[in-house]
GUSEKOL-853447 format. One line per 3 residues: number of its first residue (from 1); their letters; for each residue x, y, z of C-alpha. Coordinates in Angstrom, 3 decimals, padded with zeros to 6 digits, always signed. Example, Ala and Ser with C-alpha at 12.3 -4.5 7.8 and 13.67 -1.06 7.14 Angstrom:
% residues 2
1 = as = +012.300:-004.500:+007.800; +013.670:-001.060:+007.140
//
This chain:
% residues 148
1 = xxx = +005.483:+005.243:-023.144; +002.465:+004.193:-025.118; +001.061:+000.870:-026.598
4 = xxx = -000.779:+000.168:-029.697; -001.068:-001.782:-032.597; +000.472:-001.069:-036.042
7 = xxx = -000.408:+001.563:-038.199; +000.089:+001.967:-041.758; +002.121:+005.000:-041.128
10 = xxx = +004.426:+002.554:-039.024; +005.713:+000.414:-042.005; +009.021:+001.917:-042.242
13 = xxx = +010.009:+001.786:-038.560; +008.949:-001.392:-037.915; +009.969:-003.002:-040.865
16 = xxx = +013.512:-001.621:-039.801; +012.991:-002.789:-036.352; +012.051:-006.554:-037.100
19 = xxx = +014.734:-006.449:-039.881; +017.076:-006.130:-036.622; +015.115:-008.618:-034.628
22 = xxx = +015.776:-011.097:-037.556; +019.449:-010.202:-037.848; +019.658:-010.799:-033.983
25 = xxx = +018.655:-014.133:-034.573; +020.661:-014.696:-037.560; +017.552:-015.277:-039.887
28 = xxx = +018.766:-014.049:-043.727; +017.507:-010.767:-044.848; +013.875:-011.786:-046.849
31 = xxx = +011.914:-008.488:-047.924; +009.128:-011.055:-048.952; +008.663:-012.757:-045.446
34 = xxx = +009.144:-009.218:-043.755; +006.408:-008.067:-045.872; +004.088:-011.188:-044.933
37 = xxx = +004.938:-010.597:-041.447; +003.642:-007.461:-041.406; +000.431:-008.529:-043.565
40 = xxx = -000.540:-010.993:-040.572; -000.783:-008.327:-037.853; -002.641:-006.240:-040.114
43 = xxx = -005.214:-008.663:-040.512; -007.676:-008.396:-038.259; -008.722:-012.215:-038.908
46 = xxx = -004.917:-013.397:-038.747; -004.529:-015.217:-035.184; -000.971:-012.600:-035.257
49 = xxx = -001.438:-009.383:-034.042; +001.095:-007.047:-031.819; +001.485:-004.242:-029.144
52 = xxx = +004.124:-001.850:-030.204; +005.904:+000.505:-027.209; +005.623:+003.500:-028.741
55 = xxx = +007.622:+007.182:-027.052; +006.962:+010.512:-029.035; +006.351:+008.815:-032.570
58 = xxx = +008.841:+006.025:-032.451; +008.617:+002.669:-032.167; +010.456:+001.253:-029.166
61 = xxx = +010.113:-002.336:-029.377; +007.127:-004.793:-030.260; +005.661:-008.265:-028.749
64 = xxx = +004.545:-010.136:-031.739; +001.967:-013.127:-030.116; -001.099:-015.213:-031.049
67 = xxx = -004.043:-016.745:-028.611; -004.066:-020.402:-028.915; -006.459:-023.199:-027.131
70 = xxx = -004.964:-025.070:-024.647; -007.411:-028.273:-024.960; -005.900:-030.356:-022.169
73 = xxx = -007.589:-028.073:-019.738; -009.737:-025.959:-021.850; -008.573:-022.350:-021.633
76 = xxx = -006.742:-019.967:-023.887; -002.930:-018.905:-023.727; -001.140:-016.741:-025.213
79 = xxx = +001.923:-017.864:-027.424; +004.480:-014.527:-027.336; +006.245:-015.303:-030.750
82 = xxx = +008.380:-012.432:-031.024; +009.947:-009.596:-028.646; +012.302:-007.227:-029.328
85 = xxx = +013.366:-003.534:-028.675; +015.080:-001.258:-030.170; +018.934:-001.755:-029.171
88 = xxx = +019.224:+001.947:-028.523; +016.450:+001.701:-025.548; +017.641:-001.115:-024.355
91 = xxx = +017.611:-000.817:-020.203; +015.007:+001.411:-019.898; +012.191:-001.151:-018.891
94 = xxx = +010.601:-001.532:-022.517; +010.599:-005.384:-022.843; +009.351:-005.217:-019.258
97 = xxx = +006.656:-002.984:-020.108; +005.660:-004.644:-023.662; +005.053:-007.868:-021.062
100 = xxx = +003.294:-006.216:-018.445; +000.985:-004.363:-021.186; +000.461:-008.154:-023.396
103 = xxx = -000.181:-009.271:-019.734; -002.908:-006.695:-019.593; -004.415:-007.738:-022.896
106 = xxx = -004.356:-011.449:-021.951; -006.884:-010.804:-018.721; -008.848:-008.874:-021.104
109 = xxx = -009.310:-011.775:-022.940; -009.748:-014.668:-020.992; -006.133:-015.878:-021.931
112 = xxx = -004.826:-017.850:-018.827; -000.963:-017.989:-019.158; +001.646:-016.164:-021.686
115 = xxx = +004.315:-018.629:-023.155; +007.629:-017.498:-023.607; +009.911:-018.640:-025.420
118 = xxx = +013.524:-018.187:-026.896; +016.880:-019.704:-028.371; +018.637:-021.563:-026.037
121 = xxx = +021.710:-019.378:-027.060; +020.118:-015.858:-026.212; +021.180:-015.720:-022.746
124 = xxx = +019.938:-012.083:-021.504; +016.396:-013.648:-022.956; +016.187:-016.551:-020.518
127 = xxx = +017.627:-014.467:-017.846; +014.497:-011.547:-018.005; +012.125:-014.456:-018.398
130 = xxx = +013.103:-016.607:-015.820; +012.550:-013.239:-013.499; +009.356:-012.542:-014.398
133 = xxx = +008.064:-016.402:-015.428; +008.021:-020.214:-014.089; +010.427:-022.285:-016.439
136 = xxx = +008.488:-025.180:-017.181; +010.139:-028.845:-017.694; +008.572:-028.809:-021.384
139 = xxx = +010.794:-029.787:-024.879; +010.100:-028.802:-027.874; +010.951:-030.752:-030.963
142 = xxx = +010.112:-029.829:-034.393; +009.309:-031.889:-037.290; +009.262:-030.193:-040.957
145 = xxx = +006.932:-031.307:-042.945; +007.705:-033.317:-046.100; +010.332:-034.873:-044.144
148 = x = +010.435:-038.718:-043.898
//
């Protein structure tokens, strides 16, 4: 297994592969924010970018993340926004390795921590991270904007 970013010869398979990811979470199909998606970690000055798992030519899996400053103690984490693998790989260490390898990338770059994060539903999710992660007593609560 290898890790990279994306490629433009990747578009296909990983536009098939976060379709699933979005299905998985029961987000409706949206060629339009699929495409954006895949603008923002081709943009070398979006704060998006990802590390694909890549085994003879396919893609395995992805972990889709973003540095952000952590001003309360002035240091860098990284926010991992997005894993998935392919369902047919599933068991074969992939999601292990995509962390290990983002883990990699955060010493590279000063990054302290890596939050994860995931539905509350998606049990298997909370089960790998609490094995390889602290669970932390924080709650997140979201507030759309325009709303009164």
């Amino acid at each position: 297994m290898e890790f990279r970013g994306l490629e433009a010869s990747d578009y296909e398979a990983w536009y098939a592969l976060f379709r699933g990811y979005r299905e998985f979470h029961h987000i409706p199909e949206s060629a339009e924010n699929i495409d954006r998606v895949w603008g923002w970690l081709r943009d070398p000055l979006h704060p998006s970018t990802t590390i694909l798992a890549i085994e003879e030519r396919s893609i395995l899996g992805f972990a889709n993340f973003r540095i952000r400053p952590r001003s309360i103690v002035g240091d860098h984490v990284i926010d991992l926004d997005d894993l998935y693998t392919d369902p047919n790989t599933r068991g074969r260490g992939v999601a292990s390795s995509l962390i290990r390898e983002l883990e990699f990338w955060a010493r590279d770059h000063g990054c302290s921590e890596i939050h994860l994060q995931t539905n509350d539903w998606n049990t298997n999710a909370r089960e790998f991270y609490r094995k390889i992660a602290e669970e932390m007593p924080w709650i997140t609560i979201v507030k759309k904007v325009g709303d009164s």
